[in-house]
N, C-alpha and C positions, 0 to 999 in steps of 0.2 A: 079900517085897516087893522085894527088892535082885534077886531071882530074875528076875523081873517087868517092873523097867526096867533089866534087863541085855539081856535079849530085847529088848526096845522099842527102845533103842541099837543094838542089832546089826541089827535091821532096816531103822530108816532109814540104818545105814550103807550095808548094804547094798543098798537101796534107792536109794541115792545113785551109788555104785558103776555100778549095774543102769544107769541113767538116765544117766550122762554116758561111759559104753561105745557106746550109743548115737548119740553125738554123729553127725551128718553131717560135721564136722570131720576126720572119721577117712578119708574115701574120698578117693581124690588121683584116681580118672579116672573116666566117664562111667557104665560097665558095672558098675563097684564100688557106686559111688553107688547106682542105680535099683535092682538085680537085691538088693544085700548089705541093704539096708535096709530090704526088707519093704515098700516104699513111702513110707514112714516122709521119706523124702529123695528130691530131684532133682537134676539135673545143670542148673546154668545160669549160663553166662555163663563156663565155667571153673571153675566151683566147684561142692560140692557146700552146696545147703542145703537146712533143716530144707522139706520141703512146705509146714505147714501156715504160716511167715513169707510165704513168696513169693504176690506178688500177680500177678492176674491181667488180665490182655485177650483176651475173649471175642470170636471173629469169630461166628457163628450162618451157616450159610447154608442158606436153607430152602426146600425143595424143595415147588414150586408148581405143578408141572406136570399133565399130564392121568393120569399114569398113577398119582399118587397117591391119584388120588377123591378126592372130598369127602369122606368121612368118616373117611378115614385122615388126611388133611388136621386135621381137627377132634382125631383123637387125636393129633396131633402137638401142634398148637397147645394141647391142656391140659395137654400134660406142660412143655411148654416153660412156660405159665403157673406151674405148679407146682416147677420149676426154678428161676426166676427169685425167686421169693418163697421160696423155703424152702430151697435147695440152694447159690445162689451169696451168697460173701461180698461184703460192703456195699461193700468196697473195691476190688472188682473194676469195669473200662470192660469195658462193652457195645456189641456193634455188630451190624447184622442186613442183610444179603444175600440179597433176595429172586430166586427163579432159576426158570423155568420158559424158554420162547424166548428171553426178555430177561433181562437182568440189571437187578436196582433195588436199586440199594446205597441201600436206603428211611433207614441210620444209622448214620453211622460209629463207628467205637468212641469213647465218653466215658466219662465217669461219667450216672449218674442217678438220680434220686430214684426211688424205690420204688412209690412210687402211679405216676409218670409210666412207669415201665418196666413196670410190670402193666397199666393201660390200653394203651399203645402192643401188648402181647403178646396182647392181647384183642382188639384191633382187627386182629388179622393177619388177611387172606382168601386164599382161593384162586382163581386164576386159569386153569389149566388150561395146555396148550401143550405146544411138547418140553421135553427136560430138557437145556437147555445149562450142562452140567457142565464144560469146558474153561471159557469163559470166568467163568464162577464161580472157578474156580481163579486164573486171572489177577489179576480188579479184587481178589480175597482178598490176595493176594499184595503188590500197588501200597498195599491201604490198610494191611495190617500193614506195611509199609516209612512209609508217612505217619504211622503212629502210634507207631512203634516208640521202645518205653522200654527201654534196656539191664538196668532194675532190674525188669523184669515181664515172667513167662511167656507169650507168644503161646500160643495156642490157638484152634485153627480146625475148629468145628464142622459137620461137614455131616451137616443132614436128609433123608435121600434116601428111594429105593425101589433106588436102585444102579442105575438102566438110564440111561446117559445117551446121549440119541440127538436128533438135528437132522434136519432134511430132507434125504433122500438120505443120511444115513450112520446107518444103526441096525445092529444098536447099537453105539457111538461109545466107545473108547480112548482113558483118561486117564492111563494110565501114561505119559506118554510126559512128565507135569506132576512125578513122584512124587518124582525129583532134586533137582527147583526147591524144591520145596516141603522135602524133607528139610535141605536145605541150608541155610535160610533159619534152621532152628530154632524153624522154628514147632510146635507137639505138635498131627496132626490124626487128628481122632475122627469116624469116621462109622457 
């Protein structure tokens, strides 16, 4: 018996041990942070913290244009349904940037109630057109500055097919955004 919870003892010590080596506390710069901790931790604000503390502001910006068809269009629009309900946390702002010719910042980043954020995500349609991807990057950029919480991750999603092209210039060069956007600290996922 003494056998038994001598093991038991050694294990949550070591278990303890295990767990606060871990710490994100431990990384002092950006590279150590992200790359050394497995994911585990991010880099923000200057510091490293735990991932799963750090709250979030979702930009969505969702590609509406003709080259996505409708029914890639529709795959899009379920996964995103299925995102929204089962993927992101409760305490994460929401915000959705619709983009094909025009830009319709349809909602800026908030909070939202969960039935209102799944109807709103079901209601999304397609409209066809070019893919003006430049100025998507733009009004993205003005509303994470309008929303900006120094205590929450920016995150700027774009839905695309990747061709972005306007009348008279296909296909259309966003690198020339990639700077701006790095620099702002926004993390964007396309």
């Amino acid at each position: 018996m003494k056998r038994v919870l001598l093991s038991v003892l050694v294990s949550i010590l070591w278990f303890t041990w295990k767990c606060e080596s871990q710490s994100c506390d431990q990384w002092s710069a950006a590279a150590q942070c992200e790359s050394g901790s497995a994911g585990a931790c991010a880099w923000l604000n200057g510091a490293c913290r735990c991932a799963s503390e750090i709250e979030l502001d979702i930009l969505f910006g969702i590609d509406t244009s003709g080259s996505m068809q409708l029914s890639d269009f529709r795959i899009e629009r379920d996964f995103l349904s299925k995102l929204v309900t089962q993927g992101i946390a409760d305490g994460a702002r929401i915000g959705f940037t619709m983009f094909n010719t025009y830009i319709n910042e349809s909602r800026p980043i908030d909070f939202w109630d969960s039935a209102e954020l799944l109807s709103y995500v079901n209601g999304l349609y397609w409209t066809a057109g070019y893919t003006n991807t430049p100025e998507l990057i733009v009004t993205a950029l003005a509303e994470f500055a309008r929303s900006k919480d120094p205590s929450r991750q920016q995150i700027f999603m774009i839905w695309t097919d990747g061709n972005p092209c306007l009348p008279g210039d296909c296909p259309l060069s966003v690198c020339e955004y990639a700077e701006s956007v790095k620099r702002s600290g926004i993390r964007t996922i396309i």
